[in-house]
C-alpha positions as CSV (number, residue, x, y, z in Angstrom):
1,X,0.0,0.0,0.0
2,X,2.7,2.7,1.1
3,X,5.2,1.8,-2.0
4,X,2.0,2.4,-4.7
5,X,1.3,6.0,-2.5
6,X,4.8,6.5,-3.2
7,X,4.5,5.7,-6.7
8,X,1.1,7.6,-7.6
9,X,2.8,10.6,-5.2
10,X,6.6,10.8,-6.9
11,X,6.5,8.3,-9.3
12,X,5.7,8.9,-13.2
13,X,2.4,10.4,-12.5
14,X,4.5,13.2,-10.5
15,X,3.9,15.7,-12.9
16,X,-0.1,15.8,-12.3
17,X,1.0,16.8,-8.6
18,X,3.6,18.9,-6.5
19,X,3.6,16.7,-3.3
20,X,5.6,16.1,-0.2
21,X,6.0,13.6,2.0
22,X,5.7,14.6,5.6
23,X,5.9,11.1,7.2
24,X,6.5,7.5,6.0
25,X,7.1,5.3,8.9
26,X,5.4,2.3,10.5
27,X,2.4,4.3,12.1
28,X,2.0,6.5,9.1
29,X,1.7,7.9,6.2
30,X,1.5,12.0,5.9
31,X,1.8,14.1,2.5
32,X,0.6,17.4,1.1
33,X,-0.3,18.3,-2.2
34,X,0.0,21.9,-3.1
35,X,-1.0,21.1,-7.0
36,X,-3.7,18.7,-8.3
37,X,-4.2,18.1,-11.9
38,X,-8.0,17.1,-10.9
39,X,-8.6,20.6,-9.3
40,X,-6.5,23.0,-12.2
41,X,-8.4,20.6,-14.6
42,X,-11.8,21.6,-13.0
43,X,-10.9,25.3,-12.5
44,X,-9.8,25.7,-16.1
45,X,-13.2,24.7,-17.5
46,X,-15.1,26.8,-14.8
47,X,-16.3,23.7,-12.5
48,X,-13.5,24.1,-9.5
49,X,-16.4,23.2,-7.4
50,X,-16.7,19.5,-9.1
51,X,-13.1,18.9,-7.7
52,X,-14.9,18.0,-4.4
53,X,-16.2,14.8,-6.0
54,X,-12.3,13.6,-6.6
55,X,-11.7,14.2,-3.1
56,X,-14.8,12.6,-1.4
57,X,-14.1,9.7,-3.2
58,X,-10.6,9.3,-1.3
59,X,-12.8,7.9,1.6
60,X,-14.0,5.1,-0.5
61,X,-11.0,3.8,-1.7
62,X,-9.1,4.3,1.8
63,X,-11.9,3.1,3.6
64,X,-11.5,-0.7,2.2
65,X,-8.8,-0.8,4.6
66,X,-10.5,0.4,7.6
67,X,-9.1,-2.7,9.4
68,X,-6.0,-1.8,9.2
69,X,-5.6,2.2,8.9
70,X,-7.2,5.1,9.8
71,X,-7.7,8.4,6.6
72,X,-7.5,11.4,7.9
73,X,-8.1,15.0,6.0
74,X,-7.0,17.9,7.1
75,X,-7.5,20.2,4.2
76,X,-7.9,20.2,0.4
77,X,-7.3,22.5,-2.2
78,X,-10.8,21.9,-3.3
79,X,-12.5,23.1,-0.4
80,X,-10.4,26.1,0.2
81,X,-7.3,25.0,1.4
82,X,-3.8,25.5,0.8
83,X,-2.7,22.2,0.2
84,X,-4.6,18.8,0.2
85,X,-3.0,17.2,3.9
86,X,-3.6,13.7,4.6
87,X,-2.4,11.0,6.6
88,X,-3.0,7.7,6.5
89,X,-2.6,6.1,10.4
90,X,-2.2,2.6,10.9
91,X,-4.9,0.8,13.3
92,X,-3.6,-1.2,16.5
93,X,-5.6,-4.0,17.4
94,X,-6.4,-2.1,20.6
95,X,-8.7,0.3,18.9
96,X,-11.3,-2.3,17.7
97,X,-12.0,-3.4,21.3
């Protein structure tokens, strides 16, 4: 999971983002994005608001691994952020009982 992050983040599809990685360790993963090909993409056409609907469905596809980690948002670009910050936390057994 972390290595294709990586990837999609600094990889070959770098250049629809300017990203950094703020953590990368065993209890997490935390990166910002301070340029999103979805959201330019929107804005140029005149539908920034329709960028939402990229970022809401960043709950969906992290939330198949609820078992196991933990999405967090702070901000996106869409909604009037700065940057898009999130962080994905990994889930201890503890916090299922």
């Amino acid at each position: 999971m972390r290595q294709s992050l990586v990837d999609d983040l600094e990889g070959e599809k770098k250049v629809c983002w300017e990203t950094e990685i703020l953590q990368d360790d065993d209890s997490g993963f935390t990166y910002e994005i301070s340029r999103c090909l979805y959201f330019d993409t929107c804005k140029e056409h005149g539908y920034a608001e329709f960028c939402k609907v990229f970022c809401n469905h960043d709950w969906y596809a992290y939330g198949v691994l609820k078992h196991h980690s933990r999405f967090i948002r702070k901000s996106t670009i869409a909604e009037d952020g700065t940057v898009c910050h999130d962080t994905i936390e990994k889930v201890t057994e503890k916090h299922f009982l």
